[in-house]
C-alpha positions in Angstrom: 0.0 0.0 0.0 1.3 3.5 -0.6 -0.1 5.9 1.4 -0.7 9.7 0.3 0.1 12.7 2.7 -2.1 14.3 1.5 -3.6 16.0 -2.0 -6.2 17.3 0.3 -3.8 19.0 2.9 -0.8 20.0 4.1 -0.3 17.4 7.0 3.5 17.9 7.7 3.0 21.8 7.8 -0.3 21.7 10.5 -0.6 18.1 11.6 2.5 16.8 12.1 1.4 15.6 16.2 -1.8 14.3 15.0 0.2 12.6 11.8 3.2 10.6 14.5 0.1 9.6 17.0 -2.1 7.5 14.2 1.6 6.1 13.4 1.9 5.1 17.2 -1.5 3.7 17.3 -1.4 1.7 13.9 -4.4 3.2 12.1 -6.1 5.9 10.5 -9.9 6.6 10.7 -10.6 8.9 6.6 -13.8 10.2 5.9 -15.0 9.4 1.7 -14.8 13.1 0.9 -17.9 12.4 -1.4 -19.7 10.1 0.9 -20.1 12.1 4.8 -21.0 9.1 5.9 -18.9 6.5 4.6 -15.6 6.2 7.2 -12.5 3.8 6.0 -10.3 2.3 9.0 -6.5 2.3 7.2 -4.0 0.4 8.7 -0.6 2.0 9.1 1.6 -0.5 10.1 5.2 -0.6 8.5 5.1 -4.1 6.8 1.9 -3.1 5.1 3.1 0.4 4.1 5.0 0.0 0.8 5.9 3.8 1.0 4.6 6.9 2.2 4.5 10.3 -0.4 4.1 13.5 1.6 3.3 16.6 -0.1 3.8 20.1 1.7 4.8 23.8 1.3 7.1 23.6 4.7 8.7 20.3 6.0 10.2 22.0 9.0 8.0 20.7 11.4 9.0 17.1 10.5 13.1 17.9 10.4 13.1 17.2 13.8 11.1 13.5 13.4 12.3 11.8 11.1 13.5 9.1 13.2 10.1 8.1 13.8 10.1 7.4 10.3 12.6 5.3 10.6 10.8 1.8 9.8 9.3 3.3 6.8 10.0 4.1 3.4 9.1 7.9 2.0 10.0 10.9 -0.3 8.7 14.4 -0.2 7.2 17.0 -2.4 7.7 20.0 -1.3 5.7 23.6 -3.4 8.3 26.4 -3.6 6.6 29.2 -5.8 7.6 32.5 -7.0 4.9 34.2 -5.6 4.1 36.6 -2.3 1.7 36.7 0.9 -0.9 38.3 -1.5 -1.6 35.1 -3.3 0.5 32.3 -0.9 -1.3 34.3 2.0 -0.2 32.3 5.0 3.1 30.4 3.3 6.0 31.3 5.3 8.7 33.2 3.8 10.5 31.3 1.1 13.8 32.0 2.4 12.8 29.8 5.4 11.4 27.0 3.3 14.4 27.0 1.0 16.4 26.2 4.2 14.3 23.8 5.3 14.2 22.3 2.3 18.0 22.0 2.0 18.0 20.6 5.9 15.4 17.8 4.6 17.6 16.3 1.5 20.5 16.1 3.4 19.1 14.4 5.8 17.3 11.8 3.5 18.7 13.1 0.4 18.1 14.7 -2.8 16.4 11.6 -4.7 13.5 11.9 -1.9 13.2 15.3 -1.6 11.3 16.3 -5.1 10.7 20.0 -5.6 7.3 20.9 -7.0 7.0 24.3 -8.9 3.1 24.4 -9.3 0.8 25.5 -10.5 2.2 28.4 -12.5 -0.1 31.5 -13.1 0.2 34.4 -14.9 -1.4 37.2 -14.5 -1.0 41.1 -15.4 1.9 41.5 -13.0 3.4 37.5 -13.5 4.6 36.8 -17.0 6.8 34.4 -18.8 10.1 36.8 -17.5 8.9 37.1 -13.9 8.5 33.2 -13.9 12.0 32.8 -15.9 13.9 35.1 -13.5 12.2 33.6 -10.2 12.5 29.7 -11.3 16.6 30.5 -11.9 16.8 31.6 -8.5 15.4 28.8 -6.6 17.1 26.7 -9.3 20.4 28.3 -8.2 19.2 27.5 -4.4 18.1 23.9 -4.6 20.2 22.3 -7.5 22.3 20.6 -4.8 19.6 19.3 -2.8 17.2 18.1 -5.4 17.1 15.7 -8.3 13.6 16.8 -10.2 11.3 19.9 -10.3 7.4 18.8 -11.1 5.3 21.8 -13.0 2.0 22.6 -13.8 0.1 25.1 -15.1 -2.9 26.6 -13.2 -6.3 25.2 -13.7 -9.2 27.6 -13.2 -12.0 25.9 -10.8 -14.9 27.4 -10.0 -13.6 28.0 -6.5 -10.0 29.2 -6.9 -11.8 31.7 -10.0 -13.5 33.5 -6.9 -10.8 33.3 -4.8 -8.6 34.9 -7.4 -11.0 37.6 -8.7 -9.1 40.6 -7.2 -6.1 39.6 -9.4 -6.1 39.8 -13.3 -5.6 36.2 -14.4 -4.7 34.9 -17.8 -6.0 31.7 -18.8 -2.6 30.3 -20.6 -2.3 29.0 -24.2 -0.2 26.4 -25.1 2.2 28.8 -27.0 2.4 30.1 -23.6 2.9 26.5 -22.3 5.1 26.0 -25.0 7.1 29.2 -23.9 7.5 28.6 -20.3 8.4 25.0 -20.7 11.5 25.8 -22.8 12.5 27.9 -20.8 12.2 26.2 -17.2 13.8 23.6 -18.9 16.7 25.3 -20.4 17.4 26.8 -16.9 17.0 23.1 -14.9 19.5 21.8 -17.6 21.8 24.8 -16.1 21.8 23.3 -12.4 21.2 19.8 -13.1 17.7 19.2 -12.4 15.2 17.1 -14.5 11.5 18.8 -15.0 8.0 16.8 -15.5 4.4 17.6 -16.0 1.6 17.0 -13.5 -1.7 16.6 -15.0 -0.9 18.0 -18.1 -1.9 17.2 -21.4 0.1 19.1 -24.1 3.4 17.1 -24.9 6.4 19.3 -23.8 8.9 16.3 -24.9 10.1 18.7 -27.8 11.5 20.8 -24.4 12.7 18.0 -22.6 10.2 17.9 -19.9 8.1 14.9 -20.0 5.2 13.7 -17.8 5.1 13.2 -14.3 4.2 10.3 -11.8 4.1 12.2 -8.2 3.1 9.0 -6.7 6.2 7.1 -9.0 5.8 3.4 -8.8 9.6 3.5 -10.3 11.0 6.1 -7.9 9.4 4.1 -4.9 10.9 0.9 -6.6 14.1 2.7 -6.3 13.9 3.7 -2.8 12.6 0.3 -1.2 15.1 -1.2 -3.6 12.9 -3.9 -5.6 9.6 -3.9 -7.9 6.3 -3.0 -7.0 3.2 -4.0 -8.9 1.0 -1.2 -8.6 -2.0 -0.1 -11.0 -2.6 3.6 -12.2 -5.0 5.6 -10.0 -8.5 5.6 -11.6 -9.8 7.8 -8.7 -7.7 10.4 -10.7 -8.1 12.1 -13.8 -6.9 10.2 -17.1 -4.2 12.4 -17.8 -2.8 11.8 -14.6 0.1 9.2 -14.0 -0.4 8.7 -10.7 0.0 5.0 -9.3 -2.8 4.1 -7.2 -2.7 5.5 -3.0 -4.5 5.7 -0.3 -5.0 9.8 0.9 -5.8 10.3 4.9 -6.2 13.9 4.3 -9.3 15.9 4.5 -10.5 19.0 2.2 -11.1 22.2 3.6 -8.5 22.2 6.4 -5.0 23.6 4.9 -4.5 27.1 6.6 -1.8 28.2 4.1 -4.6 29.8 2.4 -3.3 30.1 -1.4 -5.8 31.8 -3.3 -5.2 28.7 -6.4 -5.8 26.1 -4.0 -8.5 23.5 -5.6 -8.7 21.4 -2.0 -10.5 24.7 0.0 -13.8 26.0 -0.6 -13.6 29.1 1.4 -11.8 30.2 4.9 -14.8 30.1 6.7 -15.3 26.3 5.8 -11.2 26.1 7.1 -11.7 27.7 10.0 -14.9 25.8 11.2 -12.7 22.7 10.5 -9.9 23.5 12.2 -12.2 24.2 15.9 -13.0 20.4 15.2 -9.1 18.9 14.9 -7.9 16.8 17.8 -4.5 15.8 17.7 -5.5 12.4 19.4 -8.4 12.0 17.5 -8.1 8.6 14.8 -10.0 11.2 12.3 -8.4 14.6 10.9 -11.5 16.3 11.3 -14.1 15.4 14.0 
């Protein structure tokens, strides 16, 4: 079983205690986020755990724990975008993230500790040269620390439309697509670092990126150090190459509060779920 942590939320930013404990107790109570009523019991014991892939915007909080980890295998993906507190509006200062980030990979190093550029936006002040001059400087910061750099370009839901609305956002051609790629590309080549594409479905081969697997049946092959025989993740969309996971997170309860986010409906629906979180409760929320 792999187990994802999480799409939904960023667990090793705010629920890192409550993250440890279901590891101490051996299980994991997840609510169907289309069924209310329908509860899963996961087991979360080490010799049924084939790997654990934990997605975050900070890993500090779990520099510090990693030996509880320690009869477990796992990577990280960890966001590191270009952009300020006016759209990242409770992200803590990249300067601080970068520094974790660098602390994580050498302490599990650079093969687990995948750095996730997504999604890129552009909008009347963020264009192709803002994104070309701000990817070259993290480049320049991480190269030693990281192997790969997953992109994607922004999709436009409902939600993250009205969340965005005081901001002039482009929808973004494929010529744009086209544009960006080549040149996030040319500047990974620069410091050694291979890009891929999440969820996307124009072919940027002709650039040298090619698509991504964030949950990689071949890079958690390599890690545990034989093959696993894992099926793609029909729970996801098609262009998706995600093998298949289990997610214990919960929508509606990250409190970085980026105004993209798909996984948040509003704060208020946050903020009502976040009065409900027990640490030592089996379920996130409730």
């Amino acid at each position: 079983m792999i187990l994802s942590v999480s799409r939904r939320t960023d667990i090793p930013a705010f629920y890192t205690e409550w993250f440890f404990n279901r590891l101490k107790e051996g299980f994991v109570l997840v609510r169907n986020p289309m069924n209310y009523h329908q509860v899963s019991r996961v087991a979360l014991n080490p010799d049924i755990i084939d790997c654990i892939v934990f997605w975050t915007k900070d890993p500090t909080n779990m520099l510090d724990k990693l030996d509880l980890l320690k009869e477990y295998n796992y990577y990280f993906q960890v966001s590191i975008n270009p952009y300020d507190n006016k759209i990242e509006r409770n992200v803590a200062q990249k300067r601080h993230i970068i520094q974790s980030f660098q602390k994580l990979s050498a302490l599990i190093g650079k093969k687990r500790t995948v750095w996730r550029y997504d999604p890129i936006i552009l909008t009347d002040k963020i264009d192709i040269e803002y994104h070309r001059k701000f990817f070259d400087v993290l480049a320049s910061k991480l190269k030693d620390y990281t192997e790969r750099c997953i992109i994607s370009f922004m999709d436009i839901y409902k939600k993250s439309q009205r969340n965005m609305k005081s901001l002039s956002v482009f929808n973004i051609s494929e010529k744009d697509m086209m544009e960006i790629g080549k040149t996030l590309s040319d500047t990974a080549s620069r410091y050694g670092i291979k890009i891929a594409t999440c969820s996307e479905v124009i072919d940027l081969s002709s650039a040298g990126i090619e698509h991504a697997k964030c949950i990689d049946d071949k890079l958690i092959s390599d890690i545990i150090g034989e093959n696993i025989d894992v099926k793609k993740d029909k729970n996801q969309r098609d262009i998706c190459g995600c093998v298949e996971s289990i997610d214990i997170g919960a929508y509606n309860t990250c409190r970085h509060g980026c105004l993209y986010c798909y996984a948040n409906y509003s704060d208020n629906a946050v903020n009502n779920n976040i009065m409900k979180h027990d640490p030592e409760s089996p379920m996130l929320i409730g």
